[in-house]
Wavefront OBJ file of the C-alpha trace (Angstrom):
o trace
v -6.100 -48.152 47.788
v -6.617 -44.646 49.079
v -3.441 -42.559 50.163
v -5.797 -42.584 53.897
v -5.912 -46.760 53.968
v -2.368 -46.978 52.998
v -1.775 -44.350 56.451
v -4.069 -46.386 58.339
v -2.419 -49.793 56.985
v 1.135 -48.272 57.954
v -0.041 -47.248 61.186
v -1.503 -50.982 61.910
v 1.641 -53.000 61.233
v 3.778 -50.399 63.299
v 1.821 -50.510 66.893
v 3.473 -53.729 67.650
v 6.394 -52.103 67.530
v 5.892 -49.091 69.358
v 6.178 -50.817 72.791
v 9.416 -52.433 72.217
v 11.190 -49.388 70.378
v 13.340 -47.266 72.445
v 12.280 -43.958 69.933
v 10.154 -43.390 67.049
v 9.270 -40.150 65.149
v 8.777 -38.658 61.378
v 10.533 -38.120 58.241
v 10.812 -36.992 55.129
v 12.611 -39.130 52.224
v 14.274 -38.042 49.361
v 14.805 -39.641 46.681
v 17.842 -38.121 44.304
v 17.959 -39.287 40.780
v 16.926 -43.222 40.465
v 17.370 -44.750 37.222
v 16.609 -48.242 35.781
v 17.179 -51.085 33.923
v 14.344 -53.373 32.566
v 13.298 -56.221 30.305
v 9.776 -55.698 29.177
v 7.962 -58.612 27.588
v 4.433 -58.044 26.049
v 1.878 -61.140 26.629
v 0.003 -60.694 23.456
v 3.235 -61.518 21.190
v 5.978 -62.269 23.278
v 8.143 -59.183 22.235
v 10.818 -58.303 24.771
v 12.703 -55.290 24.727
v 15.162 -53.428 27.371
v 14.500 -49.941 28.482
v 16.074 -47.108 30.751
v 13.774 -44.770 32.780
v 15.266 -42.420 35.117
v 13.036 -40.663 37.324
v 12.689 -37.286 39.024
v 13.465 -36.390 42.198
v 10.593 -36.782 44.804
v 9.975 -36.225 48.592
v 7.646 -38.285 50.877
v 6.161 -38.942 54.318
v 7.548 -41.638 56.620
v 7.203 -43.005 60.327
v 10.419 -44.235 62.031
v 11.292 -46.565 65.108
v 14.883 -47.197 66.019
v 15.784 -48.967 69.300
v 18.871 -46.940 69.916
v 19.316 -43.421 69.234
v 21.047 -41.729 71.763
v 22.188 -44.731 74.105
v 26.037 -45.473 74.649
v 25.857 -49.233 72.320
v 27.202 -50.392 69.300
v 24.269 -51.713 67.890
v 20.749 -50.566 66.528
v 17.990 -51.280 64.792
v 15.585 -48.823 62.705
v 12.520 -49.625 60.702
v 10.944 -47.033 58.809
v 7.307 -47.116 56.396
v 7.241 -44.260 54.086
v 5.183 -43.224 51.304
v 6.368 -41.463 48.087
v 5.152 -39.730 44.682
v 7.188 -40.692 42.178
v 7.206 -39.592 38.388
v 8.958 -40.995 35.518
v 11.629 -38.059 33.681
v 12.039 -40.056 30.865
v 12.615 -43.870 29.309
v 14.994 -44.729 26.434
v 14.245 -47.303 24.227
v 16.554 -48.551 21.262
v 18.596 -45.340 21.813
v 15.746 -43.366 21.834
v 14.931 -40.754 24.686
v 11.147 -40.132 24.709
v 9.906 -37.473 27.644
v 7.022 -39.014 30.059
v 4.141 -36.272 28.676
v 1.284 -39.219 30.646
v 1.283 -42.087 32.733
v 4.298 -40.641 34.759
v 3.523 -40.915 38.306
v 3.447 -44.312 40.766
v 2.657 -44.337 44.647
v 5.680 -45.807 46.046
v 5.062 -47.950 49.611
v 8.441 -48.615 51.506
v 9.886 -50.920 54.383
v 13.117 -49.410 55.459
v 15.066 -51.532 57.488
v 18.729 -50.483 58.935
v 20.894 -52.416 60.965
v 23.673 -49.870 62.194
v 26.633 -49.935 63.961
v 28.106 -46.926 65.945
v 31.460 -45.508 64.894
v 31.037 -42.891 67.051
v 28.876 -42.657 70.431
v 28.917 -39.779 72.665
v 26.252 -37.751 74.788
v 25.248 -35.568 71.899
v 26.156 -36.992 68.468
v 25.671 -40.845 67.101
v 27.848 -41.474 64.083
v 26.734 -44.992 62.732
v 27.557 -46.796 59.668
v 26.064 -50.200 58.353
v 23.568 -51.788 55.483
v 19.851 -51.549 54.606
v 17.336 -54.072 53.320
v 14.542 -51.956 50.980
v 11.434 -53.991 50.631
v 8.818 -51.383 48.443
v 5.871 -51.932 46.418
v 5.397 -49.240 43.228
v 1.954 -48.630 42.079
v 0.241 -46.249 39.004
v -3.444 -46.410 37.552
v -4.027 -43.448 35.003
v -7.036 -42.620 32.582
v -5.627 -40.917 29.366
v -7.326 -39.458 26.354
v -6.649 -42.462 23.366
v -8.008 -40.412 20.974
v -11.259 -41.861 20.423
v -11.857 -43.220 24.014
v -10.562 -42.668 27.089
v -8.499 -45.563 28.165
v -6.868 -47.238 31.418
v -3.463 -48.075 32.357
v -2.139 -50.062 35.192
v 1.345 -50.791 36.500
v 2.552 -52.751 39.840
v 6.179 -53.805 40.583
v 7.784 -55.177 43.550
v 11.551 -54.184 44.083
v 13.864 -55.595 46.726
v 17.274 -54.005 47.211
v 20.149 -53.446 49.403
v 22.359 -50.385 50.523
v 24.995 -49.346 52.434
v 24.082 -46.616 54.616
v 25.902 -43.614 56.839
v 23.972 -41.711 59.337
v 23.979 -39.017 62.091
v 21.717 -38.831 65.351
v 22.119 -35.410 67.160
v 20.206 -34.957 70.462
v 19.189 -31.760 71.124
v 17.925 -33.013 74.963
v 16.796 -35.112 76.803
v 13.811 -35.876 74.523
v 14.412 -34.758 71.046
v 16.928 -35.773 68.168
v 17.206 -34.541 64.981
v 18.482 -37.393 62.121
v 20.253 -37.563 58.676
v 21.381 -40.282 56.948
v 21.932 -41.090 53.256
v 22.441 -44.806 51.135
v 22.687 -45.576 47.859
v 20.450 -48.641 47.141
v 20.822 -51.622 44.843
v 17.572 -53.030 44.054
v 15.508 -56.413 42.114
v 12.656 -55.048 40.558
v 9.842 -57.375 38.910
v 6.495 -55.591 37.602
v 3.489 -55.957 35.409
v 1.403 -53.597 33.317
v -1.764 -53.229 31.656
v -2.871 -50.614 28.822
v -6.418 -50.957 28.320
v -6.171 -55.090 27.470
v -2.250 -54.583 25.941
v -0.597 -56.057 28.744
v 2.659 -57.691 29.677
v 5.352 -57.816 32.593
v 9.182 -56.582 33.014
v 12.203 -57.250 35.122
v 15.638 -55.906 36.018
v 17.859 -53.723 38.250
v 17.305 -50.559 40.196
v 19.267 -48.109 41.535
v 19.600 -44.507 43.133
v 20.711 -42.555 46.113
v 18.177 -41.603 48.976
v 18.422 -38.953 52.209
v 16.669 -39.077 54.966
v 15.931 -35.922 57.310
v 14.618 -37.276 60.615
v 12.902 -35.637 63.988
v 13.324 -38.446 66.996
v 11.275 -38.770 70.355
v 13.336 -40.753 72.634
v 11.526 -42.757 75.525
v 13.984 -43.292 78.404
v 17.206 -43.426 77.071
v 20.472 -42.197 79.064
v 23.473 -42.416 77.186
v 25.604 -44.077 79.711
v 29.821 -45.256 79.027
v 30.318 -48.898 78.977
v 32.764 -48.732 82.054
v 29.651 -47.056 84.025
v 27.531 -49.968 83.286
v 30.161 -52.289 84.431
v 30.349 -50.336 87.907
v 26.948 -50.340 87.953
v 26.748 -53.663 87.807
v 29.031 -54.431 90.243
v 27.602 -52.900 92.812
v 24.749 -54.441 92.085
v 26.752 -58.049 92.082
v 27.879 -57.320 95.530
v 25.027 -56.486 97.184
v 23.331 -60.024 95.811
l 1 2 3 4 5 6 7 8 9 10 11 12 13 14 15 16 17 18 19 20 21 22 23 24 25 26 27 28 29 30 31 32 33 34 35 36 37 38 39 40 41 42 43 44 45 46 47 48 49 50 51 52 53 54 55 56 57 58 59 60 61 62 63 64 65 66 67 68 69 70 71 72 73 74 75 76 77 78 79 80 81 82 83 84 85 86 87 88 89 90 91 92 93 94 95 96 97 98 99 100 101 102 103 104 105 106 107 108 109 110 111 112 113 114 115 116 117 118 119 120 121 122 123 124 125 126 127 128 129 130 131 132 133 134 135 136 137 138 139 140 141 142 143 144 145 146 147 148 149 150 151 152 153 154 155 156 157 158 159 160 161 162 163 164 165 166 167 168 169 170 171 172 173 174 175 176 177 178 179 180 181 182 183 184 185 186 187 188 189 190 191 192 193 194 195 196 197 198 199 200 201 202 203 204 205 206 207 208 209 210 211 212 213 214 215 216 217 218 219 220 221 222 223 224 225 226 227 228 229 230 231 232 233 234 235 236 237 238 239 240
């Protein structure tokens, strides 16, 4: 799937959304360091062995709607789709530490959801604390030079994890917000892989710390104290 169907695809399952979202905008995801932990077992003979990959760093691209940014509640929700590069820095197997010199990169599809709480709500500055469900799917095809032919390799692995997560909404106006918030996820991964007819599957454990630099577009939010709302409402009580 092209990098322009996977936009288009993203883009698709989000307009629902857009109506009922109190702000949406763009980001850019970084991922610092991931590492992990699999069982690989190989179809052809039914060998299994563990490995350790750790990964580089990598930015992305990501779209973002949260239904309280700037508003005066406890409670929001955010759901972001992002897209990432990701390359492999090296895997250890038996003890040994071999470099990635081919087959290193995957496209990296994620559904971000957060489900924060706010520790601290004023006019200007959201403080908000709570955890995040990670839903991504990792994908790599790669033609490499076998020596004698040129051969194809295939990988696709579906992880679901969990984090806790801190973040910071500042609004700028009555419009804008710039975001930051970091987590540190724990993650299920399951995959499969195919090397020119040598194929087999893996399982096991991921994990790794991610930031998040955001710019927000709220649509007619007013942060407004709780103990306005309540006069609010009673004046609107009494003239019922």
């Amino acid at each position: 799937m092209s990098k322009m169907k996977k936009l288009a695809l993203s883009l698709l399952l989000a307009m629902p959304m857009v109506a009922s979202a109190a702000g949406m905008g763009v980001y850019v995801p970084f991922s610092i360091g991931d590492s992990a932990e699999l069982t690989h077992e190989n179809d052809q003979n039914s060998f299994t062995y563990d490995t350790t990959t750790d990964f580089e760093s990598a930015a992305g691209l990501g779209i973002v709607f949260d239904s309280n940014i700037g508003k005066d509640k406890l409670f929001n929700y955010r759901i972001g789709l992002e897209y990432q590069e990701i390359n492999v820095d090296s895997t250890t197997i038996n003890g040994n530490t071999y470099n990635c010199d081919n087959q290193c990169d995957m496209s990296r599809f994620n559904i971000v959801q957060t489900f924060g709480f706010g520790v601290l709500r004023t006019k200007t500055v959201r403080l908000w604390v709570g955890p995040r469900i990670n839903i991504a799917w990792n994908y790599g095809s790669h033609d490499y030079d076998a020596g004698f032919y040129t051969a194809t390799a295939t990988e696709l692995a579906f992880e679901f994890g969990v984090a806790p997560a801190v973040g910071v909404n500042i609004n700028l106006g009555r419009v804008v917000s710039l975001a930051f918030d970091v987590d540190y996820r724990f993650a299920a991964v399951a995959g499969a892989w195919d090397d020119d007819g040598d194929s087999g599957t893996y399982t096991g454990t991921a994990t790794g710390p991610t930031a998040r630099f955001s710019v927000l577009f709220r649509f007619g939010e007013t942060f407004q104290p709780a103990s306005a709302q309540t006069q609010d409402q009673g004046v609107v009580d009494q003239s019922l």
